[in-house]
C-alpha positions as CSV (number, residue, x, y, z in Angstrom):
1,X,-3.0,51.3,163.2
2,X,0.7,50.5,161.5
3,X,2.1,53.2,163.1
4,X,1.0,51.9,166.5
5,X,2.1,48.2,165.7
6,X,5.2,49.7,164.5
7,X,6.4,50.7,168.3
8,X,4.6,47.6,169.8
9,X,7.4,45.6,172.5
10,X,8.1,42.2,171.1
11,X,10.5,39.8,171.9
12,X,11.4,39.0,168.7
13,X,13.6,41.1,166.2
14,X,11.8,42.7,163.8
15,X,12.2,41.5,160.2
16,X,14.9,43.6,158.2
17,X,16.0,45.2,161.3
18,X,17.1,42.1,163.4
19,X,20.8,43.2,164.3
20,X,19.5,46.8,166.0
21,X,15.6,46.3,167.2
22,X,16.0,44.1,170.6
23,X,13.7,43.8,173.4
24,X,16.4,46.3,175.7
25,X,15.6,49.0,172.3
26,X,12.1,48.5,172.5
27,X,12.3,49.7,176.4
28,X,14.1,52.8,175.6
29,X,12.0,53.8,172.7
30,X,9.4,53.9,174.8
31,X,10.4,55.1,177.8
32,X,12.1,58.1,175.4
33,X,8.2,58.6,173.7
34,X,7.1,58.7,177.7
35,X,9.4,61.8,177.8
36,X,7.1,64.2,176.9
37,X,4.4,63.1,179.3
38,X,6.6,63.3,182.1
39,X,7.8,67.1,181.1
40,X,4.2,68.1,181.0
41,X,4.2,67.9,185.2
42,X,6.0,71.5,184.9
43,X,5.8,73.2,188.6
44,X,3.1,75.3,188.8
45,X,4.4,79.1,189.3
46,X,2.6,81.2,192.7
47,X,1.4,83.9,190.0
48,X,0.1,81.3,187.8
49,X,-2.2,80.4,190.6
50,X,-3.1,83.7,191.7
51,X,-4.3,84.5,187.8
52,X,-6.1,81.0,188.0
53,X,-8.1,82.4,191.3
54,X,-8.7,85.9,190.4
55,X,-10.1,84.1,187.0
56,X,-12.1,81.0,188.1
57,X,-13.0,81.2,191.9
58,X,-16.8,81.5,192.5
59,X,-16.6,84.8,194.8
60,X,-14.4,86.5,192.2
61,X,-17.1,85.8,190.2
62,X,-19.9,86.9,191.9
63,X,-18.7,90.3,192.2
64,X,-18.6,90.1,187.8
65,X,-22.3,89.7,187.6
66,X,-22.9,92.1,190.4
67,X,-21.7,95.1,188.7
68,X,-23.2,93.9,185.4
69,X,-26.8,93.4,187.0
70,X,-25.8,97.1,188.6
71,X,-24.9,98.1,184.8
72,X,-28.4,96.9,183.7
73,X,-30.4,98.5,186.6
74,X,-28.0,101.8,185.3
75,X,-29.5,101.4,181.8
76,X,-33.2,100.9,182.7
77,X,-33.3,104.5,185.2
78,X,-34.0,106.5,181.9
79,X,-37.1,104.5,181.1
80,X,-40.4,105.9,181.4
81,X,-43.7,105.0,182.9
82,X,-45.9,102.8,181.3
83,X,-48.8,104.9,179.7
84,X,-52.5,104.5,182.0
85,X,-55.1,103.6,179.6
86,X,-59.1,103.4,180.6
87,X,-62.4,103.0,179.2
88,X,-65.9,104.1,180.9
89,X,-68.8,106.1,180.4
90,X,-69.0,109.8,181.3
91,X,-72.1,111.7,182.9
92,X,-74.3,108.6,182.6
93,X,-77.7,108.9,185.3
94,X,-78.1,106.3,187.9
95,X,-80.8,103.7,186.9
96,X,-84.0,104.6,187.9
97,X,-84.1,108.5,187.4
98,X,-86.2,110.6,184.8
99,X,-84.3,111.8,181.5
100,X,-85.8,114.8,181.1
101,X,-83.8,115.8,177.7
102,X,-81.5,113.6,175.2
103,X,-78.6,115.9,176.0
104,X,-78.6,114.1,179.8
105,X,-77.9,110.5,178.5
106,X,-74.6,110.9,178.9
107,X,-71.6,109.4,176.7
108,X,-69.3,107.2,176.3
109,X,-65.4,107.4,177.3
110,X,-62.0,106.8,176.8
111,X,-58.9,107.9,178.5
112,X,-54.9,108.2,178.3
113,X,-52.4,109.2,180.6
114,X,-48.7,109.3,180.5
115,X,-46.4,110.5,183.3
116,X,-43.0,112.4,182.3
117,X,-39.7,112.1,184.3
118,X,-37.9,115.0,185.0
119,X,-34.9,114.2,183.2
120,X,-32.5,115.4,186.0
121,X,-33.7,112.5,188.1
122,X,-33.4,110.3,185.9
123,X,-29.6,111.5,184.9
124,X,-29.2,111.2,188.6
125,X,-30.7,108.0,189.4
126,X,-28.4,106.5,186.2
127,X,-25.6,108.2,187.9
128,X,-26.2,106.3,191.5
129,X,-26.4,102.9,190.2
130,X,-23.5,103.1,188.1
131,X,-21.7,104.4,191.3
132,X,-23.0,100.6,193.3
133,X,-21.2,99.0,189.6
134,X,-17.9,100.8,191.2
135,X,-18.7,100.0,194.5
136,X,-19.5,96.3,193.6
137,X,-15.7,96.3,191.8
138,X,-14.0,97.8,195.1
139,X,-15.5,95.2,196.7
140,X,-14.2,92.1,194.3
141,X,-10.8,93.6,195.2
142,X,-11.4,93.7,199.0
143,X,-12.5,89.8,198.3
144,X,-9.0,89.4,195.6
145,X,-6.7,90.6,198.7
146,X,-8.7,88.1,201.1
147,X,-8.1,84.8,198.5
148,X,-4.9,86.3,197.2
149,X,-3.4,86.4,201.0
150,X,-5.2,82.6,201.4
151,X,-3.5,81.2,198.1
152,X,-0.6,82.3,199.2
153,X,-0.2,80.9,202.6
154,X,-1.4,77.6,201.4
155,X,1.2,78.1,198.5
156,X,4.1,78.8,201.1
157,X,3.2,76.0,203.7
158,X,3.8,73.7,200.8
159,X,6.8,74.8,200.1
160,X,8.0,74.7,203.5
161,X,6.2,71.2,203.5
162,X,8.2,69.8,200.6
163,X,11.5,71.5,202.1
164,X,10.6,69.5,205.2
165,X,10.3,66.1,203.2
166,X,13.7,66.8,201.6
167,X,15.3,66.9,205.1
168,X,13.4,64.0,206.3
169,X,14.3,61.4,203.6
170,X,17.9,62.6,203.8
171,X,17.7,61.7,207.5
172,X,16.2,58.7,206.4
173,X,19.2,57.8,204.4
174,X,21.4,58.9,207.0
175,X,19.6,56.3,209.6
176,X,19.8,54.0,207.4
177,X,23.6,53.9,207.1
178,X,24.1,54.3,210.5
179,X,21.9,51.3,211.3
180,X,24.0,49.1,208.4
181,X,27.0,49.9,210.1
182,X,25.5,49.1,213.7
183,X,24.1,46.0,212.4
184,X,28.0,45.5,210.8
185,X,29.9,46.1,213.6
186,X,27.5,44.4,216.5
187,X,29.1,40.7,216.0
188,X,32.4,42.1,216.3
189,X,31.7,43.9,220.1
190,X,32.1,47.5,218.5
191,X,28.3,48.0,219.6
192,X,25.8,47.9,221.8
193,X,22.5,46.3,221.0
194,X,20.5,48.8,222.5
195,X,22.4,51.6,220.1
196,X,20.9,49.5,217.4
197,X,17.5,49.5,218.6
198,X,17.5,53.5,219.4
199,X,18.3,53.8,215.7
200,X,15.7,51.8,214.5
201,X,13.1,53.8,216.5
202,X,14.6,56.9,215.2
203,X,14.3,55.9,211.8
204,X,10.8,54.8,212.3
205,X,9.8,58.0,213.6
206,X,11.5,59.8,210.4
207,X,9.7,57.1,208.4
208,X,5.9,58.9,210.3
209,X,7.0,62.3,210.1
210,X,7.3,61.6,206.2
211,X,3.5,60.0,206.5
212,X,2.5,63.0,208.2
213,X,4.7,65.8,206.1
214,X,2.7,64.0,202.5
215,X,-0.3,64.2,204.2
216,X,-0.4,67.9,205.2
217,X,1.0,68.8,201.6
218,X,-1.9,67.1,200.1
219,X,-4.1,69.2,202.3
220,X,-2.6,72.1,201.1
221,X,-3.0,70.9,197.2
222,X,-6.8,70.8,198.0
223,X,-6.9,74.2,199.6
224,X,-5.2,75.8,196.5
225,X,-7.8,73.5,194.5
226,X,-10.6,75.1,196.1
227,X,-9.3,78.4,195.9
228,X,-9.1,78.3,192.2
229,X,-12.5,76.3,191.6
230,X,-10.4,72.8,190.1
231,X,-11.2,69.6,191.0
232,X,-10.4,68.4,194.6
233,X,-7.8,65.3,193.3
234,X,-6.6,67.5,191.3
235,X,-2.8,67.0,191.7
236,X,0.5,69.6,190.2
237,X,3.7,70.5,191.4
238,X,4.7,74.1,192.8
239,X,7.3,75.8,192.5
240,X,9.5,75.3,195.3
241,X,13.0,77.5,194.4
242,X,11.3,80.8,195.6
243,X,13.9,83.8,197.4
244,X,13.2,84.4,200.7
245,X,11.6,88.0,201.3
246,X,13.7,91.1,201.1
247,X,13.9,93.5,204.5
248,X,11.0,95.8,204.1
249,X,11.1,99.7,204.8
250,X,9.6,100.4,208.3
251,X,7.7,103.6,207.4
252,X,4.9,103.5,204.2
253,X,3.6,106.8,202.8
254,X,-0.6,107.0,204.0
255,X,-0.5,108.3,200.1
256,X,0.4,104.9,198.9
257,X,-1.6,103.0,201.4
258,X,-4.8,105.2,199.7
259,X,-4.1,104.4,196.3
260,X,-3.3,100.4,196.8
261,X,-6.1,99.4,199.8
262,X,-8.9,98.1,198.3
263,X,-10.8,98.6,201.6
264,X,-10.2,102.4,201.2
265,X,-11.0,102.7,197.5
266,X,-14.3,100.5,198.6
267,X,-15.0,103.0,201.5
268,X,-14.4,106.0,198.5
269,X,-16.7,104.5,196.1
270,X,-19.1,104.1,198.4
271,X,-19.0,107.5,199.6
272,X,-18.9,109.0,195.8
273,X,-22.2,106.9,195.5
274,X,-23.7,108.1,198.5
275,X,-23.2,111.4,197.8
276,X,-25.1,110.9,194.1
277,X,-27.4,109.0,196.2
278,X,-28.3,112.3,198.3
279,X,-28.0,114.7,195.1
280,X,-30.5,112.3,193.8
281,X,-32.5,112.9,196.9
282,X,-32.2,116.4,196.7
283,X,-33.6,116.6,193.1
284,X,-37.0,115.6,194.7
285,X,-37.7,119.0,195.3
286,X,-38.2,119.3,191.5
287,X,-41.3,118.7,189.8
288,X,-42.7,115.5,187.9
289,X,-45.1,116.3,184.9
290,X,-47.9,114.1,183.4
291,X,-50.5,114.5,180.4
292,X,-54.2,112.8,180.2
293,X,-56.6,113.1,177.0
294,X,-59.7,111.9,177.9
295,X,-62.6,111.2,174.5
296,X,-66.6,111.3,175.3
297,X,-68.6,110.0,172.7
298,X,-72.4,110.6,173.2
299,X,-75.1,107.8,173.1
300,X,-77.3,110.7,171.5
301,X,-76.2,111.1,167.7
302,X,-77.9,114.8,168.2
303,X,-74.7,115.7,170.5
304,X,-71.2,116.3,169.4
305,X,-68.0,114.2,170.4
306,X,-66.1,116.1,172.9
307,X,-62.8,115.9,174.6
308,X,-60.7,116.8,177.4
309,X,-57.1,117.5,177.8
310,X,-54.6,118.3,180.4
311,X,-51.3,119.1,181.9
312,X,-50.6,117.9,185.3
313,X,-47.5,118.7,187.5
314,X,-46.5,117.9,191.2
315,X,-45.5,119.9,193.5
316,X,-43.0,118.8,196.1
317,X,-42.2,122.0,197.7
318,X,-45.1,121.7,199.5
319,X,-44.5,121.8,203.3
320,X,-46.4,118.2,204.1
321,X,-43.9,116.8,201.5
322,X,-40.9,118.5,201.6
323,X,-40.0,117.0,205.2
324,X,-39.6,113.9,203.4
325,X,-36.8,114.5,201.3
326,X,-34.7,117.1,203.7
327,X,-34.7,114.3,206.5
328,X,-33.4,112.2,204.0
329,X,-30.9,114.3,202.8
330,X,-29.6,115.0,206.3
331,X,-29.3,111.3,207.5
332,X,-27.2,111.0,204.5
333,X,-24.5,113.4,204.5
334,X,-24.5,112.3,208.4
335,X,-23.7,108.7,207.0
336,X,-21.0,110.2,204.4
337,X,-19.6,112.0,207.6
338,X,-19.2,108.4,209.6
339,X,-17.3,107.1,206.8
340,X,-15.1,109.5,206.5
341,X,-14.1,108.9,209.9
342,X,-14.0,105.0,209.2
343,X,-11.6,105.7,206.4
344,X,-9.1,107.7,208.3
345,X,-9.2,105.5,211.4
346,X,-8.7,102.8,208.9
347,X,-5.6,104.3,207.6
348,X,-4.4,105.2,211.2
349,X,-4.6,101.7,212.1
350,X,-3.0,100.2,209.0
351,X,0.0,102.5,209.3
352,X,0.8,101.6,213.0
353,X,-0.1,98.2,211.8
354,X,2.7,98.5,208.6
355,X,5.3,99.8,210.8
356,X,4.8,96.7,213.4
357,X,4.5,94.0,210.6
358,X,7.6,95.4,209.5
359,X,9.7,95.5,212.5
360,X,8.8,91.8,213.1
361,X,9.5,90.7,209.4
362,X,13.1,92.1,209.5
363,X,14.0,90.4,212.9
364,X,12.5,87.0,211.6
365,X,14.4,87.2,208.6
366,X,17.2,88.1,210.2
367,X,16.8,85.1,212.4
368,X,16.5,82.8,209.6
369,X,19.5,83.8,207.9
370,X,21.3,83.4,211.0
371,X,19.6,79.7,210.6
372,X,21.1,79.6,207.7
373,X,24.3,81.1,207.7
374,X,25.8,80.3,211.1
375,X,24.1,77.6,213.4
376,X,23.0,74.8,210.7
377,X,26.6,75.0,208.8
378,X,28.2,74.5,212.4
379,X,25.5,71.5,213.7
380,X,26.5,70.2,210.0
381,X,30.5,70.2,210.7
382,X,29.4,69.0,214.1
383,X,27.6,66.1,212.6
384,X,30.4,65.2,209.9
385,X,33.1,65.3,212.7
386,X,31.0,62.7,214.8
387,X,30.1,60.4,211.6
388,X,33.7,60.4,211.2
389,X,35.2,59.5,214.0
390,X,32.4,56.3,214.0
391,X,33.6,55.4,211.0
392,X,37.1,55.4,211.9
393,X,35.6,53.7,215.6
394,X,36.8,56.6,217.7
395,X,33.1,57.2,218.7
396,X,29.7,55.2,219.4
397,X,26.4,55.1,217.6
398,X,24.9,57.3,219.8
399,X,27.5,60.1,219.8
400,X,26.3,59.9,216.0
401,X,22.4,59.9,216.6
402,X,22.8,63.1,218.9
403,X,24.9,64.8,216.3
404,X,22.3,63.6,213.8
405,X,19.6,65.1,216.1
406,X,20.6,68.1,217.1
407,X,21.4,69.1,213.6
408,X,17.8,67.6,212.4
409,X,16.3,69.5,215.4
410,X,17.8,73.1,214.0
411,X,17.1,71.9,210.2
412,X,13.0,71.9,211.2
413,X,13.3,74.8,213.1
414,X,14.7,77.2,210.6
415,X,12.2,75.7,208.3
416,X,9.5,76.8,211.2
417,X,11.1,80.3,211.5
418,X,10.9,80.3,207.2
419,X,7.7,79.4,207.2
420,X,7.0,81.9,209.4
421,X,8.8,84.5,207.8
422,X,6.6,83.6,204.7
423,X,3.6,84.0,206.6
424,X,4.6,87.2,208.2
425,X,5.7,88.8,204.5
426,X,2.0,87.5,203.7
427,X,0.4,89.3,206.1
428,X,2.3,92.6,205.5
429,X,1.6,92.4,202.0
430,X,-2.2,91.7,202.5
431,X,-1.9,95.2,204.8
432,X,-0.4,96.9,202.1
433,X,-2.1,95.2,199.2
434,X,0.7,94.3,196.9
């Protein structure tokens, strides 16, 4: 407890140190120790939420015990039958007949039976449900490029969101001074009253758009919440000094689309299992094998004990069961056929789909640099001149508000066109999967 009543604000000087500890001290050794608190709100970095999602969202999850409940099925196919035990009597007469001799009393039995596997179908039945734990993996990426593509648009809107807030409390500072100088210059007949109260509305709509702007960025802080399983107040910073996207090559190799899609490797894996599935089927033509001992005790001591013993196996080749097991096998190599056609008209469409996503993503990128570059620097000049020349009463207030306007006008709209660029580079690299 000293060291916290060491560092306790008082308004007196404390003893031995009453020339250097004063009440202004006491504030700045604290607000020094608060330091550290405040450096903890780092901005949270797009990949550090992607990890946080892949890790911690519920459907990522899923998937996880999925493939280990396939895993387990995998390690119970080599199991055996339970053995059939049984306990009767054996060539006992009905009730009410003549026994003639001792030897027709019958006797008592037992019984034990134990069915074999054929070992092949059991390698291949291990085989086909650790092909669904593969399958059940392809499909946790399918879902990782579905939340990935989701985290990521939520991430970028709240950039462009917080982008947006910058420009609208600078044009809030802006109003403001043009309004001071309004309000200066009215009692002196260098303004009209009605200039004043345009700018008053216009800086009360700047003041809602902010409202509106916090409120859609808090959206977006629950979206990304939910995406990566945290509490829904949760609240963090992003990251908002991210590049814009680079031009993107028009033409992608299909060889590179089939080793990134996660839809493709999911419609591979599941091929590969359904063609274990039907080798598995075809093993049906092979025999199963069982043993029974069977133990007869006689209720005559004059008899002997006696057993029977015996090797049993099936035979599937039969004509009555065979058909079984050949339709089977035919429906399934017609399903492997469909999605082999699936898979290539998949990889048709995503290439004509690349090719477009890409054409569109250069010429919005190209637009928003001419945003950048070339129509907001000349709105800006256009907006300094005007605020100039009102300074220097060469111009009116409203001169100044439609300078202010126009230039406000093309600062949301490249932030549209950025935000839509971000969007756009989003869905190409969803198509893609990168």
């Amino acid at each position: 407890m000293s060291s916290i009543k060491k560092y306790t604000l008082s308004t007196s000087p404390v003893k031995g140190m009453g020339r250097f500890f004063s009440p202004a001290v006491a504030v700045l050794l604290v607000l020094l120790l608060s330091i550290p608190a405040i450096a903890q709100q780092q901005p949270v970095k797009l990949d550090s939420v992607l990890q946080a999602v892949r890790r911690d969202n519920p459907m990522m999850q899923q998937f996880s015990y999925r493939a280990r409940a396939m895993d387990a099925y995998a390690e119970g196919a080599t199991g055996w039958m339970p053995p059939m035990v049984g306990a009767g009597v054996f060539m006992l007469p009905y009730p009410g007949q003549e026994v003639e001799r001792d030897e027709r009393e019958g006797s008592y039995m037992i019984s034990a039976e134990q069915a074999i596997p054929n070992p092949a179908k059991q390698r291949a039945k291990q085989a086909f449900f650790d092909s669904r734990a593969a399958i059940e993996q392809a499909k946790a990426e399918v879902t990782f490029n579905e939340l990935r593509s989701e985290t990521k648009v939520a991430y970028y809107n709240w950039l462009v969101l917080e982008k947006k807030l910058d420009v609208l409390q600078a044009s809030e500072r802006i109003m403001e001074y043009m309004l001071k100088l309004a309000r200066i210059r009215y009692p002196y007949s260098q303004g009209k009253l009605g200039s004043i109260y345009k700018a008053e509305a216009r800086l009360h709509e700047v003041e809602n758009m902010q409202l509106m702007t916090r409120n859609e960025i808090l959206q977006q802080n629950v979206k990304l919440n939910i995406l990566m399983n945290l509490p829904k107040d949760s609240r963090f910073l992003i990251d908002t000094l991210i590049s814009i996207p680079e031009p993107v090559a028009l033409a992608t190799d299909s060889a590179y689309l089939i080793s990134n899609r996660s839809d493709i490797r999911q419609i591979d894996r599941t091929i590969e299992s359904m063609k274990l599935g039907m080798e598995q089927e075809k093993l049906e033509r092979k025999p199963d094998f069982s043993v029974r001992f069977d133990h007869m005790t006689p209720r005559n001591n004059m008899m002997p004990n006696q057993f029977t013993a015996m090797g049993m196996v099936s035979i599937p080749i039969a004509p009555w069961s065979s058909k079984m097991y050949k339709a089977n096998t035919k429906a399934m190599n017609l399903e492997i056929e469909a999605m082999q056609r699936e898979r290539e008209n998949i990889l048709n469409e995503a290439q004509g789909m690349v090719r477009n996503m890409a054409l569109e993503l250069n010429a919005k990128r190209e637009q928003v640099e001419n945003y950048r570059k070339k129509i907001l620097p000349a709105l800006k000049k256009n907006y300094d001149v005007t605020m100039l020349a009102y300074e220097q009463n060469s111009a009116q207030l409203p001169e100044v508000i439609d300078a202010w306007e126009a230039l406000n006008m093309a600062q949301m709209e490249y932030l549209n066109n950025l935000q839509a660029l971000y969007l756009l580079a989003v869905a190409y690299e969803k198509e893609i999967e990168r």
